[in-house]
N, C-alpha and C positions, 0 to 999 in steps of 0.2 A: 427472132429469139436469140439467136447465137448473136448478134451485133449487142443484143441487150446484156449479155454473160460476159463477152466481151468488153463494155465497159466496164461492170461490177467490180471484174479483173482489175483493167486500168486504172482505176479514179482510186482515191484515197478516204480516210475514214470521212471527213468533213462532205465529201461528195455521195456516202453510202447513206453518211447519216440526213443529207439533204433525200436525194432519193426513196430510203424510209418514212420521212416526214412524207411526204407527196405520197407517200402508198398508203399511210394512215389516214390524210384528209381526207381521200377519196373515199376509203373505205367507209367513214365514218357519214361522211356525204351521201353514198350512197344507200347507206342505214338509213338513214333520215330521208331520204326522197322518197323511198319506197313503204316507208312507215306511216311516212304525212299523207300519199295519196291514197295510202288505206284509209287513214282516221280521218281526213277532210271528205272523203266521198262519201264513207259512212252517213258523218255529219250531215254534210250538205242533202242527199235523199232521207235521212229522219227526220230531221227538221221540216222538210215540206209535208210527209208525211203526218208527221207526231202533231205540228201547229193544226194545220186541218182536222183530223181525228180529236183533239182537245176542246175543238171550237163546237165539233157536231155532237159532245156528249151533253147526256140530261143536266148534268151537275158535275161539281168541281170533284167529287170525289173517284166519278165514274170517268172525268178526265185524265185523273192524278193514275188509274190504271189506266188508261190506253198511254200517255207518258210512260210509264216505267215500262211496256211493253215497246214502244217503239226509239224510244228516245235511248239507243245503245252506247252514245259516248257520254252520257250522263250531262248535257249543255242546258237542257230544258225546264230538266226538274228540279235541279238548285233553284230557276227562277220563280215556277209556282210554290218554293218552300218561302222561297221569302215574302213573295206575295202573300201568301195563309198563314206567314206565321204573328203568333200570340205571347208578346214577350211577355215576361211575368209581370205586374204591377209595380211601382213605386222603383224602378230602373231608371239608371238616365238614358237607356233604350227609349224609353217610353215617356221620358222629358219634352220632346218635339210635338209637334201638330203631326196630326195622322198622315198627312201627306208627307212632309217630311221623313218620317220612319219609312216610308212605303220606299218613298225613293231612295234610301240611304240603304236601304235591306237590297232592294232592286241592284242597285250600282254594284256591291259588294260581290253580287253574286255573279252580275252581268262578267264581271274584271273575270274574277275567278274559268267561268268559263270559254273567256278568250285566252285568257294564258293555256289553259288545252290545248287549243287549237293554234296557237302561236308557237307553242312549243317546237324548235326545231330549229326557226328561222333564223337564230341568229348565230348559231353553227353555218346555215348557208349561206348567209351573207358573208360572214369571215372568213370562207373558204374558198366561198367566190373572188373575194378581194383581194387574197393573202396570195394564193395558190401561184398564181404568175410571176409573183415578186420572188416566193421562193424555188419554181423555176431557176428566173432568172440567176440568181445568186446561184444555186446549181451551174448555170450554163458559164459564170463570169469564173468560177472558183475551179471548174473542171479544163476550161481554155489555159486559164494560169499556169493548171496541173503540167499540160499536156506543154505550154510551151516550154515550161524549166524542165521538161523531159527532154525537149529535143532538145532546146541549149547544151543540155549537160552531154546530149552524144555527139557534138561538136558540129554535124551537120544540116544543113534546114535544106528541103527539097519538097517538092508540091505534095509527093508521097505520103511526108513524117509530117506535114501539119492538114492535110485535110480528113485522112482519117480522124487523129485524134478530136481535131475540130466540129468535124460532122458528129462524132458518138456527143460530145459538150451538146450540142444543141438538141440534143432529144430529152433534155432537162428541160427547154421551153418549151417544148412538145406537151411534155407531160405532166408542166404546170396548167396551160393552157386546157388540157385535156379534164383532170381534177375541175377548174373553176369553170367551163361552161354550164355543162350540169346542173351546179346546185347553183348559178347564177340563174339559167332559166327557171329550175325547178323553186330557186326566191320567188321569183316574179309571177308564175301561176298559181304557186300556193298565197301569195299574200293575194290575191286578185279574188281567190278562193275564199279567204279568213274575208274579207270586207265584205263579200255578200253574205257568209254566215250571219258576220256581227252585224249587218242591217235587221237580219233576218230576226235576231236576238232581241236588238235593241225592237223592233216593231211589238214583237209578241211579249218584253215587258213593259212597254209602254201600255197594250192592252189589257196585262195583267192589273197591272196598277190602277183603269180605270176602274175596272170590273172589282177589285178590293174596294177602293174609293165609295164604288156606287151600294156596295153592299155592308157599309159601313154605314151609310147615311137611311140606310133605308128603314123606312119606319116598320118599330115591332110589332107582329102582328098582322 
C-alpha cells in the first residue's frame, strides 16, 4: 500500500490518469461479471425449469402462466407471444404464408432475447483486450518519467533507477490484473449464452410447430 502512494506521489498527470482509467475498467468489469452470473444463472435454471413445466400444461394458456411464474429474465415469454400472436388482418405482417410469419415473429423475438443475455460481453472483451495495452503505456510513460528524473539529478546508480523502475512496472501488473477477469469471465459467460440460445432456439422451434399444427387443424 505505501509503494502504491508512493508512486501516486512520483508519476505525473498522464501516469494518474492512466492509472484511473485501469481502476474504471476494472471497476466496470467487475459490474458486469457479477451482474452476468446473476442473470445467466437465473436464465440457465428457468429455462430448464419453465420449457419442462410449459410442455406438461393442459393447454397453452395454462402454460403462458406457469412461463410468467418461472421464466424471471423474461427470455421465454416473448417467444410464445410471437408464437400466439394474431396480427390484425389486411397487414403486410400477414402478407406471408403462415409459416413465414411464424418464423419471422420467432427470429425477432429469439434476437431480442439473446441481446439480454449478451448484454455485457462486449465491455468484457474490450477490457480484456485493452487493459494490458494500457498498462503497458502506463509502465513505458512512467519509466520515461522516472529516467528524465534521474537525468535531471545528474546521477544514475542502481538505487535511483530500480526503485523508480520497479514502482513503472506495477502498471503491467495492473493491466494484467483488470484483463484476466473479464477475459475469463468472456469466455464462461459466452459458453453460458450458447447453451441458453440452443435452449431458446429448440423451444421456438417447437413452438412454431405446435402454432403450425394448430393452424392446420381442422374446425371442429
Amino acid at each position: 500500500m505505501q509503494g502504491l502512494e508512493q508512486f501516486w506521489q512520483q508519476t505525473d498527470a498522464v501516469g494518474r490518469a492512466v492509472a484511473a482509467l485501469l481502476l474504471a475498467m476494472s471497476i466496470g468489469a467487475w459490474m458486469v461479471i457479477l451482474w452476468k452470473a446473476w442473470v445467466l444463472r437465473r436464465a440457465r435454471l428457468d429455462i430448464a425449469r419453465a420449457v419442462a413445466a410449459f410442455w406438461a400444461a393442459e393447454s397453452v394458456e395454462h402454460g403462458a402462466e406457469r412461463l410468467r411464474a418461472l421464466d424471471r429474465e423474461a427470455v421465454l415469454l416473448p417467444l410464445l407471444g410471437a408464437a400466439t400472436a394474431r396480427p390484425a388482418a389486411g397487414t403486410l405482417e400477414t402478407a406471408g404464408v403462415l409459416e413465414s410469419q411464424l418464423t419471422r415473429r420467432l427470429r425477432d423475438a429469439l434476437h431480442g432475447a439473446l441481446a439480454h443475455l449478451q448484454y455485457g460481453q462486449v465491455l468484457l472483451a474490450s477490457v480484456g483486450s485493452t487493459a494490458p495495452f494500457v498498462g503497458l503505456l502506463g509502465t513505458v510513460w512512467a519509466i520515461y518519467h522516472a529516467l528524465v528524473s534521474i537525468s535531471a539529478a545528474g546521477s544514475i546508480t542502481i538505487e535511483k533507477v530500480a526503485g523508480p523502475v520497479g514502482e513503472a512496472l506495477i502498471m503491467t501488473a495492473a493491466g494484467l490484473a483488470v484483463a484476466i477477469p473479464a477475459v475469463l469471465a468472456y469466455n464462461v459467460y459466452g459458453k453460458w449464452v450458447a447453451a441458453c440460445e440452443a435452449e431458446l432456439e429448440g423451444f421456438a422451434h417447437d413452438l412454431r410447430e405446435m402454432a403450425l399444427g394448430t393452424a392446420r387443424a381442422p374446425v371442429g
